[in-house]
PLY file of the C-alpha trace (Angstrom):
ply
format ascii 1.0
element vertex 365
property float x
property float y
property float z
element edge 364
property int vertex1
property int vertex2
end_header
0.00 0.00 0.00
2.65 2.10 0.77
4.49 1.47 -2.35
1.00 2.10 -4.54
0.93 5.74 -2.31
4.27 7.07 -3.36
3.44 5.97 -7.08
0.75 7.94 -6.71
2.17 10.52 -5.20
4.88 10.70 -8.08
2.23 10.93 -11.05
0.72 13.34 -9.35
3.78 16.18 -9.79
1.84 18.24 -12.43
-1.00 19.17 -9.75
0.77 21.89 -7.77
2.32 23.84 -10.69
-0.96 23.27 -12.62
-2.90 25.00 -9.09
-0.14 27.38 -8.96
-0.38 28.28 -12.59
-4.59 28.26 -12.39
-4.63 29.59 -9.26
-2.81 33.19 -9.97
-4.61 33.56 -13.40
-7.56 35.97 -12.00
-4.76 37.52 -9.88
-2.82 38.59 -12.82
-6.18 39.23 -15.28
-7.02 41.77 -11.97
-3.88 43.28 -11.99
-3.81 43.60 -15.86
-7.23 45.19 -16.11
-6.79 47.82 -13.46
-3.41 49.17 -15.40
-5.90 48.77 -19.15
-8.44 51.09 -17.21
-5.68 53.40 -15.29
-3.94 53.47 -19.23
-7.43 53.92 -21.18
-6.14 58.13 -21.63
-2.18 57.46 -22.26
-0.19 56.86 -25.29
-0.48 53.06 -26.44
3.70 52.86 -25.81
2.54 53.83 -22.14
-0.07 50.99 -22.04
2.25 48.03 -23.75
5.46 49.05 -21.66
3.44 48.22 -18.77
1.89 44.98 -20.15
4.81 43.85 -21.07
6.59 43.89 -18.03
3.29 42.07 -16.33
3.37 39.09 -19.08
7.30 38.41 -18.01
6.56 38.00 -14.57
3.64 35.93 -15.29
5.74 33.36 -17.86
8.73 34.19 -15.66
6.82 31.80 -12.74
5.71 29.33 -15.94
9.17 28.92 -16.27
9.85 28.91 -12.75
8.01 25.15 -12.81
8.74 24.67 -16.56
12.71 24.82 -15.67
13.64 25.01 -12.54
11.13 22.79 -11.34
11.30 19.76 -13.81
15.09 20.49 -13.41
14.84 19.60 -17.47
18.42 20.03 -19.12
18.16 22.86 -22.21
20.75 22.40 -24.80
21.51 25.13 -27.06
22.66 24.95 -30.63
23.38 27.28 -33.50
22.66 30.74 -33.11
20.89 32.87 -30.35
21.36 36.40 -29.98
21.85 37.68 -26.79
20.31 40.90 -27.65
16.55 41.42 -28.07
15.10 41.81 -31.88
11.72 41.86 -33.66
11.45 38.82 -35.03
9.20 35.58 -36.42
9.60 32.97 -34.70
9.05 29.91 -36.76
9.32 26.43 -35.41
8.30 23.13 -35.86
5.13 22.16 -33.44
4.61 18.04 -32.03
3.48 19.33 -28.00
1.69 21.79 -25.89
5.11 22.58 -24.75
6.23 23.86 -27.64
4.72 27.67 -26.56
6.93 27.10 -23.50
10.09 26.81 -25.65
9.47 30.37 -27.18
9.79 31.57 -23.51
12.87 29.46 -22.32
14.51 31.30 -25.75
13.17 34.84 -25.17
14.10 35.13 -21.62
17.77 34.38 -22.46
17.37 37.39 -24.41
15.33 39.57 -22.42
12.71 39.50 -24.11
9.93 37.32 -22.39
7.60 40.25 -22.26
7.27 40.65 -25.77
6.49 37.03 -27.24
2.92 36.86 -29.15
1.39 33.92 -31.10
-0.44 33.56 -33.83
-2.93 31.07 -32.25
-5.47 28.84 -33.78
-9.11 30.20 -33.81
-10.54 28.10 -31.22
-7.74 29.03 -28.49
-9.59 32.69 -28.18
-12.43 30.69 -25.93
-9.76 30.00 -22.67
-11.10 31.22 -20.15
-9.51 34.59 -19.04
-6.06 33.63 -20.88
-8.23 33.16 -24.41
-9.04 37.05 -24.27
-5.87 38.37 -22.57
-3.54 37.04 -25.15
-5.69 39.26 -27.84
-5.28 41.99 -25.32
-1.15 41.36 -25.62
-0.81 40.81 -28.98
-1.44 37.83 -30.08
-3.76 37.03 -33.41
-6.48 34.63 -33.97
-6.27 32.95 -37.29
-8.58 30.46 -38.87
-7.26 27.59 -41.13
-7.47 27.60 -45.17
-10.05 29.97 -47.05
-11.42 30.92 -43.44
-7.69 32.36 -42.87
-8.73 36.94 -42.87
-5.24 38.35 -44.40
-7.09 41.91 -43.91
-7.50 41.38 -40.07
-4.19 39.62 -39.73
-2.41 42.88 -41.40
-4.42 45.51 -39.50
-3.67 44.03 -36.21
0.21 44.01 -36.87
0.17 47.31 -38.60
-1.58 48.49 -35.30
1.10 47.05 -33.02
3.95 48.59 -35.42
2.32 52.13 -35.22
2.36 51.62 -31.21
6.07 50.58 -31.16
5.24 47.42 -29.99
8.27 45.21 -29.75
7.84 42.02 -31.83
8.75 38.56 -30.92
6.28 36.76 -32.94
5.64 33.06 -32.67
4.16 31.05 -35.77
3.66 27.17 -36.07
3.59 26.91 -39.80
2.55 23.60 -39.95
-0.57 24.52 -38.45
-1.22 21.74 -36.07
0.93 19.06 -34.04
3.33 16.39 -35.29
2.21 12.79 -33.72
4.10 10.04 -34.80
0.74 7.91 -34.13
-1.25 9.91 -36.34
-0.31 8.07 -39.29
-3.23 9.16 -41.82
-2.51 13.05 -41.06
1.36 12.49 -41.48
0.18 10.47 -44.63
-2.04 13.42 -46.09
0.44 15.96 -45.87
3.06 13.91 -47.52
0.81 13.47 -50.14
0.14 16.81 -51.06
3.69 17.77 -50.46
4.24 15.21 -53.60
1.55 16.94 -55.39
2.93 20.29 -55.29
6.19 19.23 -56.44
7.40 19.47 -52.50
10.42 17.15 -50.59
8.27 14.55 -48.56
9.49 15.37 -45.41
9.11 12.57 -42.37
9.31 13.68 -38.84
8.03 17.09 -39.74
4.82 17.74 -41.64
4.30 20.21 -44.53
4.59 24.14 -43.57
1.62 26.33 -44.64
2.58 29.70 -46.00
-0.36 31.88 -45.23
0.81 33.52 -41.54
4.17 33.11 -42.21
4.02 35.58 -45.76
1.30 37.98 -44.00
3.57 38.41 -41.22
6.57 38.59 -42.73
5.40 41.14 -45.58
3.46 43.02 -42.73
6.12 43.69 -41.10
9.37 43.18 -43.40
10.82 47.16 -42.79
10.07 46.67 -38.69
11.86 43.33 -38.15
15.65 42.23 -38.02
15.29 38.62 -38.57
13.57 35.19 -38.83
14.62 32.32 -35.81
14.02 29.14 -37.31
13.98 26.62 -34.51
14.00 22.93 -34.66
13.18 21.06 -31.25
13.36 17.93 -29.86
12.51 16.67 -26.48
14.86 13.45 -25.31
12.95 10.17 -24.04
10.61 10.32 -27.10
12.25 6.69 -29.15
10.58 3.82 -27.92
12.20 0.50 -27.29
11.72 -0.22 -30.91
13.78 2.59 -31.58
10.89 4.25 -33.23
10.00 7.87 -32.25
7.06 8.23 -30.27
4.82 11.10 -29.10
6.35 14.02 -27.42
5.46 14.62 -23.97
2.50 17.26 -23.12
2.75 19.69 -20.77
1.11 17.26 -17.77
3.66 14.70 -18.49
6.51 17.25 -18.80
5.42 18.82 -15.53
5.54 15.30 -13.59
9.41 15.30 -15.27
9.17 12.52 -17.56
11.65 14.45 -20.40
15.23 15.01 -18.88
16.29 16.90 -21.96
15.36 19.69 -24.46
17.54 20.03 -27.86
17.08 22.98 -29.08
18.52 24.14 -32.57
18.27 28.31 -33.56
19.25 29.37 -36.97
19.06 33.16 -37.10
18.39 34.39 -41.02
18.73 37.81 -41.76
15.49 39.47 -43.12
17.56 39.89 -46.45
17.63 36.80 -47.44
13.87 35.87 -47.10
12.10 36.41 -50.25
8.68 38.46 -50.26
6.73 36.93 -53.61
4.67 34.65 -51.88
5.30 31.86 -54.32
9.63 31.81 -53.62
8.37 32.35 -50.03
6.44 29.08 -50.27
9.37 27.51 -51.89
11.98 29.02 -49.16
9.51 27.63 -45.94
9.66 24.17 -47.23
12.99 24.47 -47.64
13.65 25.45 -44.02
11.45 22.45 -43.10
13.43 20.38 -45.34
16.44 21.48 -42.91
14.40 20.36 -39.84
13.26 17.83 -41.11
17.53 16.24 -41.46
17.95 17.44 -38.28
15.45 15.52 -36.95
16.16 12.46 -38.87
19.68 12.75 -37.42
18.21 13.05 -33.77
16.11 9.98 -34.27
17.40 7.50 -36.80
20.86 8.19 -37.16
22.71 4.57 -37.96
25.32 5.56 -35.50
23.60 5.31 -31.79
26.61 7.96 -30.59
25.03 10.21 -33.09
21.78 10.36 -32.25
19.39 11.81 -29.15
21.04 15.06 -30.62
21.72 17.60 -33.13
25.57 18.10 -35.31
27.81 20.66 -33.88
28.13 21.91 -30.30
25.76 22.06 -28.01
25.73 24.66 -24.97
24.02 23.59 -21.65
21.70 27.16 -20.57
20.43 26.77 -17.31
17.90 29.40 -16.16
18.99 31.00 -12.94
16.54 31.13 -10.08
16.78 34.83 -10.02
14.60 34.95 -12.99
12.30 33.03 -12.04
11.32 32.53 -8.12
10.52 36.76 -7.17
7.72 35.97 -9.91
6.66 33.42 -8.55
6.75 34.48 -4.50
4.68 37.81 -5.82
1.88 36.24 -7.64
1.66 33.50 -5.58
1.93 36.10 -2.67
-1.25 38.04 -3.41
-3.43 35.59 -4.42
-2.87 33.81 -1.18
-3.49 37.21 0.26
-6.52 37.63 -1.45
-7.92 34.26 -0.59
-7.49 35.08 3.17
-10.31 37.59 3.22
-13.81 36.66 2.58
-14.17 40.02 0.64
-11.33 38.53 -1.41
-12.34 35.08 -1.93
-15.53 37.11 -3.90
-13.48 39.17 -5.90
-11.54 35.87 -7.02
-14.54 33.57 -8.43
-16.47 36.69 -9.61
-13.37 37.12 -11.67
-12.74 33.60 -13.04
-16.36 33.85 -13.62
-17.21 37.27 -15.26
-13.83 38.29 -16.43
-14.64 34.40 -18.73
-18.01 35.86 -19.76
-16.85 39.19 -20.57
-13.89 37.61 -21.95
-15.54 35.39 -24.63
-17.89 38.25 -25.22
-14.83 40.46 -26.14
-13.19 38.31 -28.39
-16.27 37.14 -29.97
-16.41 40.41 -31.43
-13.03 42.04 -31.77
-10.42 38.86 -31.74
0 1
1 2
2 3
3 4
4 5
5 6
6 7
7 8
8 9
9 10
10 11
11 12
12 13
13 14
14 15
15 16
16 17
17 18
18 19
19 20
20 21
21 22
22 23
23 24
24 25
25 26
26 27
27 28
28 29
29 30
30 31
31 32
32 33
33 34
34 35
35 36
36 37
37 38
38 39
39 40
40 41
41 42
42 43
43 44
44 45
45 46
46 47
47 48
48 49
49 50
50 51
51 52
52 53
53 54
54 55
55 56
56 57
57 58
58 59
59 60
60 61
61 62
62 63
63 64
64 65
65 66
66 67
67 68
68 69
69 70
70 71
71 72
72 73
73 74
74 75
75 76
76 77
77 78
78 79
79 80
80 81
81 82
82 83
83 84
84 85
85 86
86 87
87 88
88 89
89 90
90 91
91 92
92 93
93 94
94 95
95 96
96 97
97 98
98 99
99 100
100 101
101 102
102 103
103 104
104 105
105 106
106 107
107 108
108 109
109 110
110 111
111 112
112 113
113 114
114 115
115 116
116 117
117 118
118 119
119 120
120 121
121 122
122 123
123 124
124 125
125 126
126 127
127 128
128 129
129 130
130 131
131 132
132 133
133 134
134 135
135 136
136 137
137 138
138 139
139 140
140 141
141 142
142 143
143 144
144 145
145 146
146 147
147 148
148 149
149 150
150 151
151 152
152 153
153 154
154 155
155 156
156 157
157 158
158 159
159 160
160 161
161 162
162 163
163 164
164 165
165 166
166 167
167 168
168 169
169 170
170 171
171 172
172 173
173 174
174 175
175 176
176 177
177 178
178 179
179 180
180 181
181 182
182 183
183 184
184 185
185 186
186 187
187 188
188 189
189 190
190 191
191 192
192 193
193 194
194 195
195 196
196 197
197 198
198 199
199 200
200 201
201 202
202 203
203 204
204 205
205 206
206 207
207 208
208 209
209 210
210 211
211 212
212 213
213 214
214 215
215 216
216 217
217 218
218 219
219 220
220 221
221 222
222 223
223 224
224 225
225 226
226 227
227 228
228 229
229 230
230 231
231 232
232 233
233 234
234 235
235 236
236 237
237 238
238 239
239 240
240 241
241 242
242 243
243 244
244 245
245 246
246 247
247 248
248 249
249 250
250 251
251 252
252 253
253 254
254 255
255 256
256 257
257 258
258 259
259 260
260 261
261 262
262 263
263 264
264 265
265 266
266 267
267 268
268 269
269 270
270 271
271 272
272 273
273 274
274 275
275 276
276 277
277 278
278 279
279 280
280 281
281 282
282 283
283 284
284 285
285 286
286 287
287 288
288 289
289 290
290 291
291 292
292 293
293 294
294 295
295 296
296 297
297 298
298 299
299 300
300 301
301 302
302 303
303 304
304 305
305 306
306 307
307 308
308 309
309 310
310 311
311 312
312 313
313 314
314 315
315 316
316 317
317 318
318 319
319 320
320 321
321 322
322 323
323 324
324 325
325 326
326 327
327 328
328 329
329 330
330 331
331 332
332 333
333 334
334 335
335 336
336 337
337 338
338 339
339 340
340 341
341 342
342 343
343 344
344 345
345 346
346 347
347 348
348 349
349 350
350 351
351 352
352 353
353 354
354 355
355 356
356 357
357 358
358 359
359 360
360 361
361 362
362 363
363 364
């Protein structure tokens, strides 16, 4: 019995970071509304200086349990900046985790507070987080002839006017990789062989639509494109056959020692603009992800594989970064909880800051 208690016990790591993470959300969405309401009559700089600085210490305690709680090993490769730019972000997508790996790169450069995503449609109806990331700068986008370019290009044209620094996150392939999804991996090698494409295997075909809107949005405003190829260690089954990456739930109860992450930073020069070459250029970039991967998994050579060619760096994330957020959030919601006054405010907020939420984006996101 005992033995069943602490296995129990163990599977059950991903419940205090998950009420951690939960719990402070209508802390943060109070703390964020009073500064939109306080900033309703300033400059937009004013307003997204601000907002910025609260959406790093929120993802500064994500990473507080993404990190330094899992104690997961992040290995570096290629090329990342120390210094902050505006940039797309494009990356290949097989987890939930995958938004966390945007953060674990932008807060080695400083620049947590200024990731956005283009998110799928469907993402705007989280509660409180599904309307706040609108509210921070990331844009809704619906798949094939749904996809609004108009909408797409007025929001980032609105964020340029503002100033708004840029760290821009896109999934080109549009949904995630599973290795056990064999008729979706199947359909997009298909029509990558249709359209005269590289069948590509542990990555599936890119779609060019955010990726070209973005990019010719906002070609005079960035510096550069980061293409990043990840992949989390512990995902090749005993077969040897790659297997489905970890979701955040299983990476919270530590079941993925290692993170491989490669950066390749391309200069906004050498990106072409015609849509078509731009089509052309994003496979090609996923045809470069897609060796790196095959190298990672099925290299002949076992020494070889588990990670990328070339030097690695091992980045650990110091607490520093990490716990203050953490102690302060976690701080006032407990203090906040203590009164019965308090304990109203909270579930009046999960509950009508969700309605008013959905109601918001519903019409503007």
């Amino acid at each position: 019995m005992l033995l069943s208690l602490v296995l129990h016990m163990y599977s059950m790591r991903c419940v205090l970071p998950a009420a951690v993470l939960l719990g402070t959300a209508p802390t943060y969405v109070l703390a964020w509304g009073a500064w939109r309401l306080l900033s309703a009559f300033l400059p937009s700089r004013c307003y997204q200086a601000v907002d910025d600085r609260l959406y790093c210490i929120y993802q500064s305690m994500v990473l507080f349990f993404f990190e330094n709680y899992t104690g997961v090993q992040i290995l570096l490769y290629g090329d990342l900046p120390k210094n902050k730019e505006n940039i797309i972000y494009l990356a290949n997508h097989q987890s939930t985790v995958d938004w966390i790996i945007a953060d674990i790169l932008a807060i080695r450069q400083n620049a947590l507070g200024h990731v956005r995503y283009v998110l799928k449609d469907g993402l705007k109806w989280l509660p409180l987080y599904g309307c706040y990331f609108s509210q921070h700068g990331g844009i809704y986008v619906k798949r094939s002839a749904k996809f609004n370019e108009k909408d797409m290009r007025n929001k980032l044209q609105r964020y340029m006017n503002a100033g708004t620094p840029m760290y821009l996150v896109i999934f080109p392939e549009g949904t995630r990789y599973n290795p056990e999804l064999t008729k979706v991996i199947s359909a997009s090698q298909t029509f990558a062989a249709q359209e005269g494409f590289a069948v590509l295997k542990h990555v599936l075909t890119p779609r060019i639509k955010a990726t070209h809107v973005a990019f010719d949005s906002m070609k005079n405003y960035l510096d550069a494109i980061y293409d990043v190829t990840v992949a989390f260690e512990g995902t090749i089954d005993d077969k040897g056959q790659r297997k489905e990456a970890p979701s955040m739930a299983e990476f919270l109860c530590k079941e993925c020692p290692k993170i491989h992450i490669h950066i390749d930073r391309i200069d906004k020069k050498d990106v072409p603009e015609e849509q078509a070459f731009m089509r052309r250029w994003l496979h090609e970039r996923f045809e470069i992800k897609d060796k790196l991967l095959i190298e990672f998994y099925d290299s002949v050579d076992p020494e070889r594989r588990n990670k990328f060619p070339g030097e690695s760096v091992n980045s650990k994330l110091s607490l520093k970064k990490t716990l203050p957020s953490l102690l302060i959030l976690s701080g006032l919601t407990a203090g906040m909880l203590m009164t019965e006054a308090g304990r109203k405010l909270y579930v009046r907020t999960w509950i009508y800051g969700t309605l008013i939420g959905c109601l918001w984006v519903s019409i503007k996101a």
